[in-house]
C-alpha positions as CSV (number, residue, x, y, z in Angstrom):
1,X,2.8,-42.2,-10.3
2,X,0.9,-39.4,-8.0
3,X,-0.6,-36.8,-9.6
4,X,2.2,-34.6,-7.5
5,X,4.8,-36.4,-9.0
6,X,3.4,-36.4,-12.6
7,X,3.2,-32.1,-12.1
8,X,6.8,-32.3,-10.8
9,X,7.8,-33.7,-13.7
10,X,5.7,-32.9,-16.3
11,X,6.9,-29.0,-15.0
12,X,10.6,-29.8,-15.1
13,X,10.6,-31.0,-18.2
14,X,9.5,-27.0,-19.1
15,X,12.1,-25.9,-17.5
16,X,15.1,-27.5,-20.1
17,X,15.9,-24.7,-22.3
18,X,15.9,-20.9,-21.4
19,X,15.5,-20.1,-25.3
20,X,13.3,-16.9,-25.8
21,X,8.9,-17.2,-25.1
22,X,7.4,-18.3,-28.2
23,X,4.9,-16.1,-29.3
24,X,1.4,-16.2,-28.2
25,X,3.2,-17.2,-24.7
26,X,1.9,-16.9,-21.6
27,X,2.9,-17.7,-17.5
28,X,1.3,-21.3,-17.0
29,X,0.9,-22.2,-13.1
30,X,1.0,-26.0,-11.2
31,X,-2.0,-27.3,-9.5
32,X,0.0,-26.8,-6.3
33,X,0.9,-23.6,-7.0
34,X,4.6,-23.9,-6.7
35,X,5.4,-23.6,-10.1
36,X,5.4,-22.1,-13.1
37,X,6.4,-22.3,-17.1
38,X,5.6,-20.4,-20.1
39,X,4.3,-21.7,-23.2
40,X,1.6,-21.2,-26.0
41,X,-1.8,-23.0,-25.8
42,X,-2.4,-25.1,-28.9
43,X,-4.7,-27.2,-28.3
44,X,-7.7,-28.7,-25.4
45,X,-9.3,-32.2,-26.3
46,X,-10.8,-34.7,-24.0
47,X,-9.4,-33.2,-20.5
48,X,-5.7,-32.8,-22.1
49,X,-3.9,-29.8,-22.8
50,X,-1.4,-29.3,-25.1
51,X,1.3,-26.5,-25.5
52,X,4.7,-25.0,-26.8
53,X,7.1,-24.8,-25.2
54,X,9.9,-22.0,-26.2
55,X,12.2,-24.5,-27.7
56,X,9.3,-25.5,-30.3
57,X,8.9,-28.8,-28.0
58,X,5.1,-29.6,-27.6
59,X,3.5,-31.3,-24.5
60,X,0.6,-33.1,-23.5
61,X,-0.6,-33.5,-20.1
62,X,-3.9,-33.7,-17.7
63,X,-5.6,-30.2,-17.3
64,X,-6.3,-31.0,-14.0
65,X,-2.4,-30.4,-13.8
66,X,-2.4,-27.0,-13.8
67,X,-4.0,-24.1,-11.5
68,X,-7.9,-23.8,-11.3
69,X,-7.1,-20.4,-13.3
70,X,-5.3,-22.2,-15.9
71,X,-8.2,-24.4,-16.0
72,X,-10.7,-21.4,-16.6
73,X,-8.3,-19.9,-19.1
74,X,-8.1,-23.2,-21.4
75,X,-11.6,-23.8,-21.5
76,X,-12.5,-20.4,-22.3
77,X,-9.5,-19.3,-25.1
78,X,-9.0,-23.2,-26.7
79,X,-8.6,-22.9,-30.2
80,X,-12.1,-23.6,-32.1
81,X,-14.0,-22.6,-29.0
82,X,-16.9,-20.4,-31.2
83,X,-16.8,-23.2,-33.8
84,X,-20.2,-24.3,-33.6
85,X,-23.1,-22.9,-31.0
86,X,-23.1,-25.8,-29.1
87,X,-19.8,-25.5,-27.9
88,X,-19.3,-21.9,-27.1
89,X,-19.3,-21.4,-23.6
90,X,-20.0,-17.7,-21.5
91,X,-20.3,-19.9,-18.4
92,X,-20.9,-16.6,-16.0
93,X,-20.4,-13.3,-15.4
94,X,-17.3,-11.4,-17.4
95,X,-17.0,-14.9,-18.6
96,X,-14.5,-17.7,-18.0
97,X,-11.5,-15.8,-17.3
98,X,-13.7,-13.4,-15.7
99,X,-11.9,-10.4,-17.7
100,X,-15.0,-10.4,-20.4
101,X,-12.8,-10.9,-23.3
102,X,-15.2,-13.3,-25.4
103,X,-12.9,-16.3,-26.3
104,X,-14.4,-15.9,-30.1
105,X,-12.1,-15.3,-32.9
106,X,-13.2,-15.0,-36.6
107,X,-15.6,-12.3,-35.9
108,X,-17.0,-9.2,-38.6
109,X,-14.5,-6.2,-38.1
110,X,-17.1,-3.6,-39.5
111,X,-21.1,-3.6,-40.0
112,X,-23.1,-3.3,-43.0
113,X,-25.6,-0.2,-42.3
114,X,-28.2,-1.3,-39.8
115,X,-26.0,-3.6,-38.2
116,X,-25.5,-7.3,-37.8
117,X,-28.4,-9.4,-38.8
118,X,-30.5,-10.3,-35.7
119,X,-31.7,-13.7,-35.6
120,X,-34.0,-13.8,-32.5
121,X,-36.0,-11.9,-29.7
122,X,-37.2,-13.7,-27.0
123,X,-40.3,-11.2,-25.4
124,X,-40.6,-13.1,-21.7
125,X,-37.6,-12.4,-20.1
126,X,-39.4,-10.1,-17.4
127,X,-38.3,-7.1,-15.3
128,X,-34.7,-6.9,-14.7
129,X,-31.1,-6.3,-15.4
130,X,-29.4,-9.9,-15.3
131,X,-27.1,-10.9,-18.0
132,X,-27.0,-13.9,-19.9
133,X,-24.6,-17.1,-19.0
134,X,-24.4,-19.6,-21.6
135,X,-23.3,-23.3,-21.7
136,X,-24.0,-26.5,-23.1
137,X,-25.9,-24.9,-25.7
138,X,-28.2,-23.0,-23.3
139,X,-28.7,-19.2,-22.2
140,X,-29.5,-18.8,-18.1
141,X,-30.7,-15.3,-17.7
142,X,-33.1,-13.9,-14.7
143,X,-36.6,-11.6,-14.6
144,X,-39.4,-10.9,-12.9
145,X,-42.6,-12.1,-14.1
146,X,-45.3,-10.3,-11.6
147,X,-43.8,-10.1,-8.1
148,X,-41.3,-13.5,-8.9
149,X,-37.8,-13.3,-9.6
150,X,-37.5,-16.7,-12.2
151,X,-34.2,-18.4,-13.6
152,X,-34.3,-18.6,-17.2
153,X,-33.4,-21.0,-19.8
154,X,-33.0,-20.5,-23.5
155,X,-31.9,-22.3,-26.4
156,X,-29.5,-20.0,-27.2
157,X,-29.7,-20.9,-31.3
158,X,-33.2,-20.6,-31.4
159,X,-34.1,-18.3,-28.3
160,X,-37.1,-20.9,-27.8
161,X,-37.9,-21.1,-23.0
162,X,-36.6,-24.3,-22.4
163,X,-37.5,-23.8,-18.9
164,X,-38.6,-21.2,-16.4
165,X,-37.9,-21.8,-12.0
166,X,-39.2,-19.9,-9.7
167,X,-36.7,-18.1,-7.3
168,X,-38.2,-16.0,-4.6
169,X,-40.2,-12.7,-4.5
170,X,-38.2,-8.9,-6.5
171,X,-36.8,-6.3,-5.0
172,X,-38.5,-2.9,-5.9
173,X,-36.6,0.1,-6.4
174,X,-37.2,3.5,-8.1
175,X,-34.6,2.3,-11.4
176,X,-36.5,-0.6,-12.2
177,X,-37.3,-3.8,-9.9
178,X,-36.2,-7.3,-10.8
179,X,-32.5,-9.1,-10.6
180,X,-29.5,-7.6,-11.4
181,X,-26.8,-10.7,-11.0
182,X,-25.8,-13.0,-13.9
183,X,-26.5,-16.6,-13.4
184,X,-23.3,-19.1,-13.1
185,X,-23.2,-22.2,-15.0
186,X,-20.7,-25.0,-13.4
187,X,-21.4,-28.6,-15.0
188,X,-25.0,-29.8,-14.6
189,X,-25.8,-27.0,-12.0
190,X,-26.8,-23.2,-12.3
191,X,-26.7,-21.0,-9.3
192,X,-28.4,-17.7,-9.4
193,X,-28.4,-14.8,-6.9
194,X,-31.8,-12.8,-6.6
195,X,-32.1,-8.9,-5.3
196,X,-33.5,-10.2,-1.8
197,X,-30.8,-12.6,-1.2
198,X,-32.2,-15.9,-2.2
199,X,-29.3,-18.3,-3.1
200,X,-30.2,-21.2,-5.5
201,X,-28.7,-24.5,-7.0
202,X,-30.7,-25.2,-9.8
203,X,-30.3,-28.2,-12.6
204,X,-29.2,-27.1,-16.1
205,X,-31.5,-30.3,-18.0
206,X,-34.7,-29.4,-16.3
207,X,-34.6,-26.3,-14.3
208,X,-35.1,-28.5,-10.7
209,X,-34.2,-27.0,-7.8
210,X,-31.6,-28.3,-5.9
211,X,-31.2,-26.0,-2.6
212,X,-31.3,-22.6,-1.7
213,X,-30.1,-20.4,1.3
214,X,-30.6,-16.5,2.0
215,X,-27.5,-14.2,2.4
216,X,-30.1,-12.5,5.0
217,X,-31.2,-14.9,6.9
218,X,-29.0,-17.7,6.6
219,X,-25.8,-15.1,7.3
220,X,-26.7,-12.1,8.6
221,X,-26.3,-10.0,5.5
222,X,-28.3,-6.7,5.0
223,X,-30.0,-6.0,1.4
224,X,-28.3,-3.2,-0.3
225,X,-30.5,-0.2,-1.6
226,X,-30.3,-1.8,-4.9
227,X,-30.6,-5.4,-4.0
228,X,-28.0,-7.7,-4.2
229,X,-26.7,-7.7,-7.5
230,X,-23.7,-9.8,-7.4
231,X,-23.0,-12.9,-9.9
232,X,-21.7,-15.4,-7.5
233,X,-19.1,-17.5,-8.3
234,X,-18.0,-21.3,-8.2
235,X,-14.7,-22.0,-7.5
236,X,-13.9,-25.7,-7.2
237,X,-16.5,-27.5,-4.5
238,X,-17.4,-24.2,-3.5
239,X,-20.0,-21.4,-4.4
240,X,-18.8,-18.2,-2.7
241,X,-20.5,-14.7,-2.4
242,X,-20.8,-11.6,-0.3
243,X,-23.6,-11.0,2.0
244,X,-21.7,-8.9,3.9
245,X,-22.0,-7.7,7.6
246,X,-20.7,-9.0,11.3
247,X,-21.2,-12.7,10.7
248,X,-18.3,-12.3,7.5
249,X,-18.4,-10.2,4.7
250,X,-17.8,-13.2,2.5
251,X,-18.9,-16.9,3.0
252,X,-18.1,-20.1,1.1
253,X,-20.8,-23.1,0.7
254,X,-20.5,-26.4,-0.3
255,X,-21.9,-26.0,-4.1
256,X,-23.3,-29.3,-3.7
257,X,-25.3,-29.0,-0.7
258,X,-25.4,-25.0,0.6
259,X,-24.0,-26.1,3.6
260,X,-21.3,-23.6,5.0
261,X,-18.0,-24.0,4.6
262,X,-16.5,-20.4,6.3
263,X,-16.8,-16.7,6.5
264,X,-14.2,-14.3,6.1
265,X,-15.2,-13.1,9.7
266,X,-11.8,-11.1,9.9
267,X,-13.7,-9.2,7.4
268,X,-17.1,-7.3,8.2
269,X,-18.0,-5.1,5.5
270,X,-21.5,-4.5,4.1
271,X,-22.0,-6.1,0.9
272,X,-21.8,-4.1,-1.8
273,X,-22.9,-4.6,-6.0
274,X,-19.5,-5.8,-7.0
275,X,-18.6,-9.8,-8.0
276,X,-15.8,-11.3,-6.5
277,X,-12.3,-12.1,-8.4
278,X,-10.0,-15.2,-7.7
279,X,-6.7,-14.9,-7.9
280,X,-3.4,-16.9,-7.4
281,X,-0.9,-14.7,-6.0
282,X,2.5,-15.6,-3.2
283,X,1.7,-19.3,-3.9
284,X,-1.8,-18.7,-2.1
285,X,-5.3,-18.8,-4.1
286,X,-7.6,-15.4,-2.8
287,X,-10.6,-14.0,-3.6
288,X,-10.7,-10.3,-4.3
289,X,-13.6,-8.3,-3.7
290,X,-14.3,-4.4,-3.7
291,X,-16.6,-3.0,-1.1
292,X,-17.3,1.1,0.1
293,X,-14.4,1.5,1.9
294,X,-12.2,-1.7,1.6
295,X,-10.4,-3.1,-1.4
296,X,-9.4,-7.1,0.6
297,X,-8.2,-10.4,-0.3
298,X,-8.8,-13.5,1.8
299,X,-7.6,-16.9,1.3
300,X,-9.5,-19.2,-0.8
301,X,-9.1,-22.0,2.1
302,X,-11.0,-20.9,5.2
303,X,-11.8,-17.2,4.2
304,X,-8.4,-15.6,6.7
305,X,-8.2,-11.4,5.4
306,X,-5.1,-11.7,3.7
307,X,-4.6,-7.8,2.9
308,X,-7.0,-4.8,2.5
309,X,-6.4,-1.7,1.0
310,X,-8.8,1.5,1.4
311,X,-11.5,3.0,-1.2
312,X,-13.1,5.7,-0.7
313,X,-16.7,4.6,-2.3
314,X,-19.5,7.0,-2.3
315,X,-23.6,5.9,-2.7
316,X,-22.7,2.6,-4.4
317,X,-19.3,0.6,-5.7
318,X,-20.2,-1.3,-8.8
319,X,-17.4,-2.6,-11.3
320,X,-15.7,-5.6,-10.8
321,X,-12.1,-5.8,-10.1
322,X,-9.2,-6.4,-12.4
323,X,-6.4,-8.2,-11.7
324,X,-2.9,-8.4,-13.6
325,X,0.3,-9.8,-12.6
326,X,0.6,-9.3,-8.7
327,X,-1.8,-5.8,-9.6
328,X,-5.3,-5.2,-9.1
329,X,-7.3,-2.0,-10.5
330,X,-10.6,-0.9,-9.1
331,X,-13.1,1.8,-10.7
332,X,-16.0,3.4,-9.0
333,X,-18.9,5.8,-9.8
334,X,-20.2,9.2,-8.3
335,X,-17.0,11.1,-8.6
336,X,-14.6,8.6,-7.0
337,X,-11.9,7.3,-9.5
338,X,-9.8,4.5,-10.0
339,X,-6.8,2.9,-8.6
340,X,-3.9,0.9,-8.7
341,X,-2.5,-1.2,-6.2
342,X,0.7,-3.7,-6.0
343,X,0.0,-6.8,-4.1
344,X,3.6,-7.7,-2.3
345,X,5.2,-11.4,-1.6
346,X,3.3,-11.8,1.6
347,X,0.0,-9.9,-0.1
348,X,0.2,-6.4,1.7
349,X,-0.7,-3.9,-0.9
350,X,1.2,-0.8,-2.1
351,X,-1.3,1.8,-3.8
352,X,0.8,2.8,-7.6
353,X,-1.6,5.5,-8.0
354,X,-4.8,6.9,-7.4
355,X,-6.9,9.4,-9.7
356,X,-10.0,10.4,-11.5
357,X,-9.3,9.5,-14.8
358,X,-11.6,6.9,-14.8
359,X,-14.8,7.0,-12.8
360,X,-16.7,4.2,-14.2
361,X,-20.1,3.6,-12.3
362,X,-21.6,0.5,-13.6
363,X,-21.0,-0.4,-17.3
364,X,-17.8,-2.2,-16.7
365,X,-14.0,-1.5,-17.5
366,X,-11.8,-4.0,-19.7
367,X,-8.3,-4.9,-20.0
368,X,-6.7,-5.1,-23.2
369,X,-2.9,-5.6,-23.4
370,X,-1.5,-3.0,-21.7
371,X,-4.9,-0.5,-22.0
372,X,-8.0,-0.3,-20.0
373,X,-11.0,0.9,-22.2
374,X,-14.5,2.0,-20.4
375,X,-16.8,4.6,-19.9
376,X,-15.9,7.6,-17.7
377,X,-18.2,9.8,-15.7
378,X,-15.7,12.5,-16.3
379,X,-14.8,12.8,-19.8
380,X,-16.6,10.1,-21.4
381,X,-15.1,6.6,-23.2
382,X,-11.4,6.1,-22.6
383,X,-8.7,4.4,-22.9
384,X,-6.2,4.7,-19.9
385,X,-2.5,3.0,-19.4
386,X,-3.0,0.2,-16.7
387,X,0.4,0.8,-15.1
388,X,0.4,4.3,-14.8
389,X,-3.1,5.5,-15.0
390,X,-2.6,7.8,-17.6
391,X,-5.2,9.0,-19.8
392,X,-4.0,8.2,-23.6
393,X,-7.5,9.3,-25.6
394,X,-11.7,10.2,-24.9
395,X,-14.6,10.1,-26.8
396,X,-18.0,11.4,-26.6
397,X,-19.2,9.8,-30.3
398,X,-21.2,7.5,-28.2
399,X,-23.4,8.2,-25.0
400,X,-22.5,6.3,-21.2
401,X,-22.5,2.8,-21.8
402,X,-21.2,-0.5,-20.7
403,X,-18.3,-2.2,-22.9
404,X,-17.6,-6.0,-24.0
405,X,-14.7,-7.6,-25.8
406,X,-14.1,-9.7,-28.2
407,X,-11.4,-10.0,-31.5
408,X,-9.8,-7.4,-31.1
409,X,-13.4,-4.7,-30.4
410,X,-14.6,-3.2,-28.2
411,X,-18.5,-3.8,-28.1
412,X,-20.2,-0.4,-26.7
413,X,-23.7,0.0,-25.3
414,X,-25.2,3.6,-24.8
415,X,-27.5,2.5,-22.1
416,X,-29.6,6.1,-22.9
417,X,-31.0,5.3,-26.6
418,X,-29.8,1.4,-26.9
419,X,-27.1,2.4,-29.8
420,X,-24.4,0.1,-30.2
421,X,-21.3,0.4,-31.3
422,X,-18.4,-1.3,-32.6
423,X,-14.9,-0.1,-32.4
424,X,-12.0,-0.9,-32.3
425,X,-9.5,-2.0,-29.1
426,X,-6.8,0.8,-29.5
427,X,-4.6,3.2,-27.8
428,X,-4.4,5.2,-31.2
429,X,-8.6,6.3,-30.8
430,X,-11.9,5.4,-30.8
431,X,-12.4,4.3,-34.2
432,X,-15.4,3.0,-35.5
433,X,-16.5,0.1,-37.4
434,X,-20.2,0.6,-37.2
435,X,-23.4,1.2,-35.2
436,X,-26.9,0.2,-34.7
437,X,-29.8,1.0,-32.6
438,X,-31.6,-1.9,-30.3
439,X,-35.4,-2.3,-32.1
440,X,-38.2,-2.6,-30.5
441,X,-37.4,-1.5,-27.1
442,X,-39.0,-2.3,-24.0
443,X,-41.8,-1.1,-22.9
444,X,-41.8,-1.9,-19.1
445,X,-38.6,-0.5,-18.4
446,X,-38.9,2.0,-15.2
447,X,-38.9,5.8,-16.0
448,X,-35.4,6.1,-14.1
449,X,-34.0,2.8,-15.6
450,X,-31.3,2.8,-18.9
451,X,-30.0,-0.7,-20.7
452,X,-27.8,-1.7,-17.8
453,X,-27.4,-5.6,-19.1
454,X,-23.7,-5.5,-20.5
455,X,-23.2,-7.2,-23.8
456,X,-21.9,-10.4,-24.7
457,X,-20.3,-12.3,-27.5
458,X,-19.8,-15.8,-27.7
459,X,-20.8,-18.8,-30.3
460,X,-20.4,-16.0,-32.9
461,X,-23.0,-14.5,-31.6
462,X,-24.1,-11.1,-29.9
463,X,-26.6,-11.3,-27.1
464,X,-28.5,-7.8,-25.7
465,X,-31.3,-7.5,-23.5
466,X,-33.5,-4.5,-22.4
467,X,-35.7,-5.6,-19.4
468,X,-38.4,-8.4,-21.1
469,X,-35.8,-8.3,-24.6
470,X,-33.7,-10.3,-24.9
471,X,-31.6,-10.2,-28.4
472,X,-29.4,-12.4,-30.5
473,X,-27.7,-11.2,-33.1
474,X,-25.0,-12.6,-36.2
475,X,-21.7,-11.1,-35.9
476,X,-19.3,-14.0,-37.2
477,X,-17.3,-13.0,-40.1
């Protein structure tokens, strides 16, 4: 039997029954796209997938059966994913699903005074704001040791340098030099994006370097006044990423090799800080990315512009973009806003609305249910409706931050003191479970710089950094 013929028939049998979505249900997608079921995930063990079906009917078939998303979704949210270090995986940045909900369940609802119990500090982690990956048992981070940009590698139970590769020379800037992209972690490779443009492939075992290309030189790209600061991501047999510029604003390699595979050269945008977003949408797999002026979409195949929708960025466009159900929100800094637009069948995008409830500039936005939750130039933390763009509550308890979630919380950073808070993911208020303030704090940081790194929970466990820190703390129940 093909593998087409197994999908078609391991997706008609979902379709016997029209009883009512069990609970915990959610839109499942083919490999080819064409179509779709829903059921509730019970279960991922040696590269099969088992679910529910709404008549109580459980089955069991290959992962590579469904969508690349699927895939990401089932490998990040299978039950017993934080049972045991080793296995929790934070393979990139926002994490698998690339919606940074940590796939941990099981985790402390409230802190004891002080906070969690921290269980190490690594002190070499160098100048910079890259956030931690972590795979296999091991945490990739960046910094800047001297005028080097190096990839990192941690035990991440122990915090002990399992390895350190040099990457190419930092980008120097007023906030504080060093990388600002998270590593991304796809099988026995690591890929890593420094501020100048460097490109690397990089094994996980022993920190050897594979290849490396410059978004600069290789593409034509220009460095932005920060540096490049996107995490790039891996998508299948490609690495993809934004150098921006005449040549294509968006260009896909061969993750094996480097080698090009095409640029999006109906799209000519300068890159930007954002990290692109894949989504499946009209049958046709895109990537979404956000630059100054331009929201676009281009086809996951050969880079075509699909649809673009227009921004109107000002001095730099940060967060990453969310998608939902044929919808995708943006949020930028320095008085801009937010907006929501509504992707139609053949991708052209209708704008639902547009407005200044949110103006998040770089500590990140999350979806929860039906509620977006973030930190707002203009007003403070929020929580805003994602279909209407409402405003529904704000707080100033806690100072500009960047937000993380995991088990139902919202995990807040005030990037001014290093206070972090915990608090729960509601429409009803910001209500707090508990707070603590990062100790010892770094003593390189750059007079202008704050703790940008977002925080991350995975494995049970709460990782921080501020510049050379980098911090692991106990937060399983």
């Amino acid at each position: 039997m093909t593998s087409r013929t197994l999908t078609t028939a391991v997706f008609a049998l979902t379709l016997i029954g029209s009883a009512p979505e069990p609970a915990g249900a959610r839109t499942w997608t083919s490999a080819d796209g064409e179509r779709t079921f829903e059921a509730e995930l019970l279960g991922f063990a040696d590269g099969e997938v088992t679910v529910r079906r709404s008549d109580g009917k459980r089955l069991t078939f290959p992962i590579g059966l469904l969508s690349e998303s699927d895939q990401d979704f089932v490998r990040g949210a299978r039950p017993g994913a934080a049972d045991g270090d080793g296995g929790a995986s934070w393979p990139r940045w926002r994490g698998p699903r690339l919606d940074d909900h940590s796939p941990d369940t099981g985790l402390l609802k409230s802190w004891p005074a002080g906070g969690p119990g921290r269980l190490w500090l690594y002190e070499d982690a160098g100048k910079g704001y890259s956030g931690p990956a972590i795979a296999g048992g091991k945490l990739f981070t960046m910094g800047a040791r001297d005028a080097i940009v190096y990839l990192i590698a941690l035990d991440a139970a122990t915090g002990e340098e399992l390895w350190a590769t040099e990457l190419a020379a930092l980008v120097r800037n007023n906030w504080g030099d060093g990388p600002r992209g998270t590593p991304t972690v796809d099988g026995d490779r690591v890929y890593a994006l420094t501020g100048k443009g460097t490109l690397a492939c990089v094994e996980v075992a022993g920190g050897k370097k594979v290849w490396d290309v410059n978004l600069e030189k290789d593409f034509g790209g220009a460095v932005p006044g920060w540096g490049f600061c996107e995490s790039v991501l891996v998508d299948g047999d490609q690495v993809v990423c934004t150098p921006g510029g005449r040549g294509g604003a968006i260009v896909a390699l061969d993750k094996t090799n480097g080698r090009e595979t095409w640029r999006s050269k109906g799209l000519t945008d300068g890159a930007q800080y954002s990290s692109l977003v894949p989504i499946e949408h009209g049958g046709r797999r895109q990537y979404v990315q956000l630059f100054m002026k331009t929201l676009a979409g281009v086809s996951a195949d050969d880079g075509e512009l699909l649809w673009r929708s227009g921004w109107g960025g000002s001095t730099a466009v940060i967060p990453t973009p969310i998608y939902r159900d044929g919808h995708v929100y943006i949020t930028s800094g320095y008085g801009v806003g937010c907006k929501l637009v509504k992707l139609g069948a053949r991708g052209e995008p209708e704008e639902v609305y547009r407005n200044d409830v949110m103006v998040n500039h770089h500590g990140g936005v999350v979806l929860v249910g039906d509620h977006l939750y973030g930190h707002s130039d203009k007003g403070g933390w929020k929580c805003q409706e994602f279909m209407s763009g409402k405003e529904v509550w704000s707080s100033n308890k806690l100072g500009k931050g960047a937000v993380h979630y995991a088990d139902g919380m919202l995990y807040c950073l005030g990037e001014s003191d290093g206070t972090v808070a915990l608090v729960e993911a509601s429409p009803d208020g910001w209500n707090e479970k508990g707070r603590f303030k990062l100790d010892p704090q770094s003593e390189i940081r750059a007079d202008a710089g704050r703790i940008w790194t977002h925080p991350v929970v995975v494995g049970g466990r709460l990782y921080l950094r501020d510049q050379d820190l980098v911090y692991c703390y106990n937060v399983r129940g």
